[in-house]
Backbone as JSON, one array per atom type, in Angstrom:
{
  "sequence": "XXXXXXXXXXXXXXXXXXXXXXXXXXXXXXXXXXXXXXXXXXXXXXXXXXXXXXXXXXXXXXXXXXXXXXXXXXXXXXXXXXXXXXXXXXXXXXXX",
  "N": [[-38.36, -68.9, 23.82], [-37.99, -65.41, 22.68], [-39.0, -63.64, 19.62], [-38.27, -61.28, 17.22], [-39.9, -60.87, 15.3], [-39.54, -58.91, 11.5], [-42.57, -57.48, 10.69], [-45.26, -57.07, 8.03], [-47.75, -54.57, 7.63], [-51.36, -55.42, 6.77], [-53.68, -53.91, 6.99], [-55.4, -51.66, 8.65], [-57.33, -50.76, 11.22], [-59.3, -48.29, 12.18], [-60.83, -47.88, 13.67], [-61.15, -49.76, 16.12], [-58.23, -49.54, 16.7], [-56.19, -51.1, 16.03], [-53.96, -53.43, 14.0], [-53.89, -55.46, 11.47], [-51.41, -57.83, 10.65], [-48.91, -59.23, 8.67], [-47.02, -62.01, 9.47], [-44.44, -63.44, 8.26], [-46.02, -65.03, 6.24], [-48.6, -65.97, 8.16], [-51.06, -64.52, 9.8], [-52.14, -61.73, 11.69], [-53.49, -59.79, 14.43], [-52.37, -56.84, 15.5], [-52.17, -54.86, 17.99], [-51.97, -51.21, 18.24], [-51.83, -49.26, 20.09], [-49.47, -48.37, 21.64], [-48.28, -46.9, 19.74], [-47.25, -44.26, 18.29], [-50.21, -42.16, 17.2], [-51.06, -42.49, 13.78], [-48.59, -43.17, 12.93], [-47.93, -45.12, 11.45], [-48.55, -46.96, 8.29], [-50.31, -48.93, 5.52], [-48.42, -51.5, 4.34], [-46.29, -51.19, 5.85], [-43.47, -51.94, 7.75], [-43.3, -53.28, 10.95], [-42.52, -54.23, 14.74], [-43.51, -56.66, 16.63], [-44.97, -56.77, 20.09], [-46.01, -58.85, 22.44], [-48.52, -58.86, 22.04], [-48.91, -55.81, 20.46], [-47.71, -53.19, 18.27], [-44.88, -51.96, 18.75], [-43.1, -50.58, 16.9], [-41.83, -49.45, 14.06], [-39.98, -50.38, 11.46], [-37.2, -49.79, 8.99], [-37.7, -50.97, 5.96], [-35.69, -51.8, 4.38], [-34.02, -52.82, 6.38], [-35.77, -54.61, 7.13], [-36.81, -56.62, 5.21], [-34.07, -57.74, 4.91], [-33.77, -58.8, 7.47], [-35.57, -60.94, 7.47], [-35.2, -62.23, 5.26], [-32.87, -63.37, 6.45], [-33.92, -65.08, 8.62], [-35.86, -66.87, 6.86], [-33.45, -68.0, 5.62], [-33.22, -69.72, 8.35], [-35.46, -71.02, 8.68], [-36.1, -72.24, 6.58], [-34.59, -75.09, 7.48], [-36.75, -76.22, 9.17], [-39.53, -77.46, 10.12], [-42.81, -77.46, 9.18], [-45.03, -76.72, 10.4], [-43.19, -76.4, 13.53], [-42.46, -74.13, 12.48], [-44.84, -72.44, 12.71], [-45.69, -72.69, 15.22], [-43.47, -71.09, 16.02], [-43.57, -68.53, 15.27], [-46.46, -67.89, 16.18], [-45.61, -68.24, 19.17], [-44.44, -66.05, 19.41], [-46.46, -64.08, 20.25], [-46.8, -64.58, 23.09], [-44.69, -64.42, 24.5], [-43.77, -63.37, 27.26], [-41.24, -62.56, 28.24], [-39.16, -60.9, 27.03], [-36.69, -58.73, 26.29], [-36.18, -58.97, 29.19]],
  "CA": [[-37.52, -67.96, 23.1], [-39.03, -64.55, 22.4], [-38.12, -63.08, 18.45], [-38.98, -60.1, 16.98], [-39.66, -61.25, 13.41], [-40.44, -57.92, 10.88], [-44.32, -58.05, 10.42], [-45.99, -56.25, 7.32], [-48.59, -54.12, 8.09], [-51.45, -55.16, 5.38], [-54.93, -53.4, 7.23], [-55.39, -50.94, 9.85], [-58.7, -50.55, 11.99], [-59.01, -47.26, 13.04], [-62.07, -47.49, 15.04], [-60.45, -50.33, 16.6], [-57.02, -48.94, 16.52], [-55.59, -52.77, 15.72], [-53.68, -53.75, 12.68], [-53.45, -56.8, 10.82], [-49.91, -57.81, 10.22], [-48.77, -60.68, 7.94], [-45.44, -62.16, 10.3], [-44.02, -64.27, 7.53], [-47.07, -66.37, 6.38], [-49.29, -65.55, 9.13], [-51.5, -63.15, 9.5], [-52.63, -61.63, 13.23], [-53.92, -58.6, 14.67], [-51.7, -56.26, 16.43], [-52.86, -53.59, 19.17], [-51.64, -49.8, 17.79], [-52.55, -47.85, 21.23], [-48.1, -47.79, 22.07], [-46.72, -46.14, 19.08], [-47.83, -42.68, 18.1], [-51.22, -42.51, 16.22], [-50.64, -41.74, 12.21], [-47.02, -42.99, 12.19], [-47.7, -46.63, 11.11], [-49.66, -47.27, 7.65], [-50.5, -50.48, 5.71], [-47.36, -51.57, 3.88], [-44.91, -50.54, 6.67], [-43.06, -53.1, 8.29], [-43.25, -53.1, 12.36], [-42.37, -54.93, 15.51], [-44.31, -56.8, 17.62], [-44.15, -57.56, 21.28], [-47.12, -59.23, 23.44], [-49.77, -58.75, 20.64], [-48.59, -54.74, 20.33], [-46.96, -52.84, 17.69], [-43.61, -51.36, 19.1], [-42.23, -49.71, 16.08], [-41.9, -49.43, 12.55], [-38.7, -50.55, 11.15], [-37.02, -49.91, 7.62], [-38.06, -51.79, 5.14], [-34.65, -52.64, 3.96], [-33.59, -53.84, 7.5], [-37.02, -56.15, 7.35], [-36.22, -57.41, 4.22], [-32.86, -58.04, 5.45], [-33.85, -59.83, 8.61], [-36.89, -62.05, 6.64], [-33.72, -62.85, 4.42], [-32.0, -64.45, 7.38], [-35.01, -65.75, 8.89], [-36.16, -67.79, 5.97], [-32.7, -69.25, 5.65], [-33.27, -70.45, 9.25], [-37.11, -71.28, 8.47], [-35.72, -73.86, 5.47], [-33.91, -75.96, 8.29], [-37.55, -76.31, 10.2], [-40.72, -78.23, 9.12], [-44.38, -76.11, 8.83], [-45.71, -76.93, 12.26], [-42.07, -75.79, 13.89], [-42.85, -72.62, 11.86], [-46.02, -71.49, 12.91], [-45.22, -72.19, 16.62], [-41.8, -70.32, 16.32], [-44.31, -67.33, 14.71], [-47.21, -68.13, 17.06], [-45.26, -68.05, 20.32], [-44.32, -64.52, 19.76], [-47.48, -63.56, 20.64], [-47.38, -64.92, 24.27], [-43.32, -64.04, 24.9], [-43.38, -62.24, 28.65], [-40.06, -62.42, 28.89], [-38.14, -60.26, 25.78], [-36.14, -57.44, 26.99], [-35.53, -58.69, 30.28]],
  "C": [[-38.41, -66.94, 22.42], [-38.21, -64.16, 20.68], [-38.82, -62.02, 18.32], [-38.9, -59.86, 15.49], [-40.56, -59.76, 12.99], [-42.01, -58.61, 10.53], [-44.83, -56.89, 9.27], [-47.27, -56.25, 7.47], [-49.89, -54.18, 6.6], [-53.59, -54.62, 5.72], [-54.25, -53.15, 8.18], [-56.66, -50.63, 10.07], [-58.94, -49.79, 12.57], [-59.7, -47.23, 14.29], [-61.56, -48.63, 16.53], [-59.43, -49.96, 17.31], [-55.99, -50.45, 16.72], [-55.12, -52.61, 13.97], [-53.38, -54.85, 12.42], [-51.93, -56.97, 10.06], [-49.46, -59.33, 9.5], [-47.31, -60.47, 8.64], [-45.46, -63.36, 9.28], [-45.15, -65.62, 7.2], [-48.72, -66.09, 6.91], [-49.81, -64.77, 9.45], [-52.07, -63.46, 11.29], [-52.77, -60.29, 13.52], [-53.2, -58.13, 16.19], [-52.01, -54.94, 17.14], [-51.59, -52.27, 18.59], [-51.39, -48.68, 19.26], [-50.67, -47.85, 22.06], [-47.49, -46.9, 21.29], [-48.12, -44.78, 18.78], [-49.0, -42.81, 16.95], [-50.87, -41.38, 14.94], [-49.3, -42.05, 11.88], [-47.08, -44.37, 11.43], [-48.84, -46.73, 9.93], [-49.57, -48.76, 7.06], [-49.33, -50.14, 4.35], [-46.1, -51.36, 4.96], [-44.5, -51.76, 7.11], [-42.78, -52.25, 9.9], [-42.45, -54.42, 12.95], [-43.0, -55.28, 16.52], [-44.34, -57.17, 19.01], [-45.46, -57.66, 22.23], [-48.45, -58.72, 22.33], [-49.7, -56.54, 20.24], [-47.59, -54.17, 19.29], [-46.11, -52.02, 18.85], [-42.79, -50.11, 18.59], [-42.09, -49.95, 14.62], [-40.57, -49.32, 12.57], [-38.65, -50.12, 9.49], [-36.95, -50.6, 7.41], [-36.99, -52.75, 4.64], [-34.35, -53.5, 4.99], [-34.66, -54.99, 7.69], [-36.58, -56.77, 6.36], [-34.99, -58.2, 4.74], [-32.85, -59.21, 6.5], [-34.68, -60.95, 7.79], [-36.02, -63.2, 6.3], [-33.61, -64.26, 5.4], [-33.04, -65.62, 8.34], [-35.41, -67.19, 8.55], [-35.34, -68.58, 5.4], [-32.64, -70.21, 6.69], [-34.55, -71.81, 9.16], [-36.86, -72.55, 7.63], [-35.61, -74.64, 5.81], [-35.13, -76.91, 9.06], [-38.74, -76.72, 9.36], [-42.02, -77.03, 9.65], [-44.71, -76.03, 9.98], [-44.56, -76.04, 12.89], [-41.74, -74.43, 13.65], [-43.5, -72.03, 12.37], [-46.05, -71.42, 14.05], [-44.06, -70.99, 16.93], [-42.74, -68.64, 16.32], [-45.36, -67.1, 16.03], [-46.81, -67.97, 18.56], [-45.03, -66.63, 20.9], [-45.27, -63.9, 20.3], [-47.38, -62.99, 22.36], [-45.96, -65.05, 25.21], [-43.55, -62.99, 25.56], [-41.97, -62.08, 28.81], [-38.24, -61.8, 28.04], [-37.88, -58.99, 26.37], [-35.72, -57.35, 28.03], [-33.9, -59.37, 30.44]]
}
């Protein structure tokens, strides 16, 4: 199951062009070279898909989703967590 949990953006690597994104907890470095360079800074909330930012979402709608998230997240023990987070990474198959 692929998700597309909001991720706050809390470093950016220019020389790189990678950003470090805390996905609820979790921190991981997300590839920049799809969305337009200069639109994404640190604080923004994005979306990630195959280790790639996608898009920058509003903040309220991240908040919003996290929300619902972390009432799901309550239901699920720590391990069950960090895979659910962790899998996103390596989800080929979102969008089709």
């Amino acid at each position: 199951m692929c998700l597309s949990i909001p991720s706050k953006v809390v470093k950016i690597d220019k020389e790189n062009n990678t950003a470090v994104v805390d996905t609820m907890g979790v921190t991981r470095k997300a590839g920049l070279e799809l969305i337009e360079e200069g639109t994404v800074e640190v604080g923004d909330y994005v979306l990630i898909h195959i280790g790639f930012v996608m898009n920058k979402i509003d903040e309220e709608d991240a908040l919003e989703s996290l929300k619902v998230y972390n009432e799901i997240l309550e239901k699920m023990d720590e391990q069950e967590r960090e895979n659910l987070v962790l899998e996103d990474d390596n989800c080929g198959t979102r969008g089709s």
